[in-house]
C-alpha positions in Angstrom: 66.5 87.3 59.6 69.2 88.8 62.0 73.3 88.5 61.7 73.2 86.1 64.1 71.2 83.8 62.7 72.7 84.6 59.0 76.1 83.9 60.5 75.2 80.4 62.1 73.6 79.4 58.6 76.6 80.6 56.6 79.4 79.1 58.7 77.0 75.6 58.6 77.7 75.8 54.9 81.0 75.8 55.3 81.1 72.5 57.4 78.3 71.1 55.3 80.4 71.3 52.2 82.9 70.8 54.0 82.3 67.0 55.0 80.5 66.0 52.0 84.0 66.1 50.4 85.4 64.1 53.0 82.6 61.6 52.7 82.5 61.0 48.8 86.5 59.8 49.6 85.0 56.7 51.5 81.8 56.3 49.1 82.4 52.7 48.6 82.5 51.9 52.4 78.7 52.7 52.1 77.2 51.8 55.7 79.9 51.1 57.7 81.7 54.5 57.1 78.1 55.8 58.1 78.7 53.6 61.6 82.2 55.4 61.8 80.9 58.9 62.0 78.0 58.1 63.9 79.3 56.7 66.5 82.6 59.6 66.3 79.5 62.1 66.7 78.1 60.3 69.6 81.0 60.5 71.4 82.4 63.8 70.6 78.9 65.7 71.5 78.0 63.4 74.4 79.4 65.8 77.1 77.2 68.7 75.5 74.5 67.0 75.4 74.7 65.9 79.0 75.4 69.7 79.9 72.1 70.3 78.2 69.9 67.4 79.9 70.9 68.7 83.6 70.1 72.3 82.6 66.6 70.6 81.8 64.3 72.4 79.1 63.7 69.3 77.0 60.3 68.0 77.5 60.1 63.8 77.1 56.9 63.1 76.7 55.5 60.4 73.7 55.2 63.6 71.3 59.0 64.3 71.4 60.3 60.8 71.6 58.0 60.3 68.5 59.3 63.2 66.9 62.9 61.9 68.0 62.4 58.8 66.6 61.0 59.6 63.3 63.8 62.2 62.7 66.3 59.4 63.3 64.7 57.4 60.9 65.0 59.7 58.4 68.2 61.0 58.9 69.6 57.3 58.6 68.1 57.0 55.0 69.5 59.9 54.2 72.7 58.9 55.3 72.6 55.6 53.8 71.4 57.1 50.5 73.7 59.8 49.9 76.9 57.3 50.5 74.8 55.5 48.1 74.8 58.2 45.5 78.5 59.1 45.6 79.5 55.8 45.6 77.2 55.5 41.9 77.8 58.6 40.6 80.3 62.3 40.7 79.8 64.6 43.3 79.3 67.4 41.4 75.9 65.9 40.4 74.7 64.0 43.2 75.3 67.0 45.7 74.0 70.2 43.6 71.1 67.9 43.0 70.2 66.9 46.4 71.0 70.2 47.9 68.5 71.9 44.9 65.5 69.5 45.3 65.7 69.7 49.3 64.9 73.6 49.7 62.4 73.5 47.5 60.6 70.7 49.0 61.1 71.9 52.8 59.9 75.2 51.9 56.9 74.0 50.7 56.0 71.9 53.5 57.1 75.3 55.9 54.2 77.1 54.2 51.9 74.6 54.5 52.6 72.8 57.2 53.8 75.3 59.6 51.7 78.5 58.0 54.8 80.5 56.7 54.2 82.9 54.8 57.4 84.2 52.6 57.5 87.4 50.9 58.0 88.2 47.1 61.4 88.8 48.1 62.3 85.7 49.8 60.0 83.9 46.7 62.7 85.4 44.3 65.4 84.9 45.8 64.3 80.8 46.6 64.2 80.9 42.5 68.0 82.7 42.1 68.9 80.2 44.3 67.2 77.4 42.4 68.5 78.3 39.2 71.8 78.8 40.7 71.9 75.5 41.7 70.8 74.1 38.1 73.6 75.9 36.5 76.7 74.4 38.8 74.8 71.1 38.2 74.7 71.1 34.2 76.9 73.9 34.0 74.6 74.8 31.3 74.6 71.6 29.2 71.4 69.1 30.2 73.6 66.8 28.0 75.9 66.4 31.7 72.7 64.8 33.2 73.3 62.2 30.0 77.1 61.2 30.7 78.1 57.5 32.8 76.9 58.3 36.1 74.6 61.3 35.4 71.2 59.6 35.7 71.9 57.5 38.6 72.8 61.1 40.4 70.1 62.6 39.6 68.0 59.8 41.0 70.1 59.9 43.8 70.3 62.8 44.7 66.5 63.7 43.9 66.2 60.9 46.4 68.6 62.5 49.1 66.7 65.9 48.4 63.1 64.1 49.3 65.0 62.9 52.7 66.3 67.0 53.4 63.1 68.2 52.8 61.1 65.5 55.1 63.9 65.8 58.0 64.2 69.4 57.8 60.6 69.9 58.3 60.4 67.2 60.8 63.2 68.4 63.0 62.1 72.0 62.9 58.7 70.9 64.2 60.6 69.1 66.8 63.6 72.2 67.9 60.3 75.4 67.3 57.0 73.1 68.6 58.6 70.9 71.4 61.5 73.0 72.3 63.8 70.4 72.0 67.2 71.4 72.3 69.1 71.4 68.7 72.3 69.1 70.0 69.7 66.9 72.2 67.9 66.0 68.9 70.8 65.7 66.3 72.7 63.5 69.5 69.7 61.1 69.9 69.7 60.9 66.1 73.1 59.8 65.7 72.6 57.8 68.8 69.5 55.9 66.7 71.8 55.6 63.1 74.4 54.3 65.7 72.6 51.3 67.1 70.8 50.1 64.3 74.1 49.7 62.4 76.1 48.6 65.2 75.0 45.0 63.8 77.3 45.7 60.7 80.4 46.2 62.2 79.7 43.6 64.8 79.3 41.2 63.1 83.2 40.6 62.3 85.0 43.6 64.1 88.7 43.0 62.4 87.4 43.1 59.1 85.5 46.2 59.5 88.4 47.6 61.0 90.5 46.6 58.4 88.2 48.0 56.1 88.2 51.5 57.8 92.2 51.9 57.1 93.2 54.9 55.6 89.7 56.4 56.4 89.4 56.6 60.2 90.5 60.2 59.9 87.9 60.9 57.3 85.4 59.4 59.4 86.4 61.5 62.6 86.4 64.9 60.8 82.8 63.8 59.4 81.6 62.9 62.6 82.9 66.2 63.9 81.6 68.6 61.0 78.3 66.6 60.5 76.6 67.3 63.4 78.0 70.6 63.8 76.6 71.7 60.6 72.8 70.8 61.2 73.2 71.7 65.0 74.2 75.3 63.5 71.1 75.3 61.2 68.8 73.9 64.0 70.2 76.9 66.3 69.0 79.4 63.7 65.7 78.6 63.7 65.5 77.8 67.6 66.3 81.7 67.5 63.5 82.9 65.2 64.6 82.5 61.7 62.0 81.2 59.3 62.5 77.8 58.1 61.4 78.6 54.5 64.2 81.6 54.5 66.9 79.0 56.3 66.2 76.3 54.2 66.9 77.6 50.8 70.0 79.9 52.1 71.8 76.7 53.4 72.1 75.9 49.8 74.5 78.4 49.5 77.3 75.3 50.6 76.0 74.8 46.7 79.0 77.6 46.5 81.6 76.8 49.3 81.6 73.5 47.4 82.2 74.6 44.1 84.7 76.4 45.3 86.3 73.9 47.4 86.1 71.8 44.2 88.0 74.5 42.3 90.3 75.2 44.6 91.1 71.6 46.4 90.2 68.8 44.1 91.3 71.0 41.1 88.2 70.5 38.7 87.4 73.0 36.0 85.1 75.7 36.8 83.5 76.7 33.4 81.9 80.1 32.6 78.3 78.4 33.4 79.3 77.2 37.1 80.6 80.9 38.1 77.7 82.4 37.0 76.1 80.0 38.4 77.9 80.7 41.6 77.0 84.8 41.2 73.2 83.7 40.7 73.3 81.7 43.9 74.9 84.9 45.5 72.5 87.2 44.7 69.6 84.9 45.6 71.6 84.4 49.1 71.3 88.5 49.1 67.7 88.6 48.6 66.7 86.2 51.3 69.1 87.4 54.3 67.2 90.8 53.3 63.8 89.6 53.4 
């Protein structure tokens, strides 16, 4: 994997984790606060996206409007389901969760699906990562799966982590096999989420904007980061990086949230969830050297 592509997923964990903690805030607006961002991200990346069409380079043919509309399906589950899961359960176990079972899933369905092949030192590091992930999420107790809201995250976010792995796999069919332009795709994505929930806030406008008081800010800087995060991601492997490497090393927002957690919502951190943190390092390590 070069710098370049290294630097794109890094910086993309930043924003991921980034607007997750901006989105557990409005958990209990559930699908209208999905609405919001959607149609903030519609908006904001509309001009690029334009820029991109009259350069031309994206094909549209039934393949890739298929593809399109499949990836917008998914990513609107995945939406819905991870408001869903913070609005049921803590962050700290919903997130690590989904984030954990995602890589795993999408790198399987890179090897077989799209004939990668990683090497034993891109296999270890997938694990360090793995185990990394467990540790932040238990913080070396299984008894924190057992507490009021534990289950329901993990079912949650098991579910969210299905959703990564199918979109992920999905959309980097659609960016490496169609040559669809990464901003074209996550646009037209946002653009499908956007009118398919339309019906929510139309149906009484001064209640849902009543509703969105207090979080219309929140739901800009989501829209913003959102899409900005995944279009980084979707870059990477449009120039060459394998998904079952980028997959698993976007996990390391598994540690820009922790910290953020630490640093901005002032929760313990625990012997377990640092060296949790180092273990998610050193798998990060292995696979930007493989």
């Amino acid at each position: 994997m070069t710098l370049a592509s290294l630097s794109l997923v890094v910086l993309a964990s930043f924003l991921h984790a980034g607007w997750n903690l901006l989105a557990k805030r409005a958990a209990h607006l559930g699908a209208l606060f999905v609405f919001a961002y959607n149609f903030v991200a519609f908006v904001a990346y509309a001009p690029w996206v334009i820029w991109q069409l009259m350069r031309g380079g994206t094909a549209w043919n039934m393949a890739g409007i298929g593809v399109i509309a499949l990836s917008g399906l998914i990513h609107l589950a995945y939406s819905l389901c991870l408001q869903r899961g913070y609005r049921e359960a803590d962050l700290s176990v919903v997130y690590p969760v989904a984030r954990g079972t995602g890589p795993m899933l999408s790198s399987l369905g890179a090897i077989l699906l799209l004939g990668e092949l990683p090497s034993g030192r891109a296999l270890a590091g997938l694990a360090l990562v793995v185990v990394g992930i467990g540790l932040i999420a238990t913080q070396g107790r299984l008894a924190a799966f057992r507490r009021p809201g534990g289950a329901a995250g993990v079912q949650w976010g098991a579910a969210t982590g299905g959703l990564i792995a199918s979109y992920t796999v999905v959309d980097a069919y659609a960016v490496k096999a169609l040559g669809i332009a990464p901003v074209v795709l996550d646009w037209c994505n946002n653009l499908l989420r956007f009118v398919l929930l339309a019906p929510i806030a139309a149906a009484d406008p001064r209640r849902a904007w009543a509703a969105m008081r207090g979080y219309r800010l929140i739901a800009l800087g989501v829209g913003l980061m959102s899409p900005l995060a995944y279009i980084l991601v979707l870059a990477a492997l449009d120039g060459g990086a394998p998904l079952s490497l980028v997959a698993p090393m976007r996990e390391m927002s598994m540690m820009v949230g922790t910290l953020f957690g630490m640093l901005i919502l002032g929760e313990a951190a625990g012997p377990w969830r640092l060296a949790g943190c180092a273990v998610l390092i050193g798998g990060v390590i292995l696979l930007s050297s493989a």
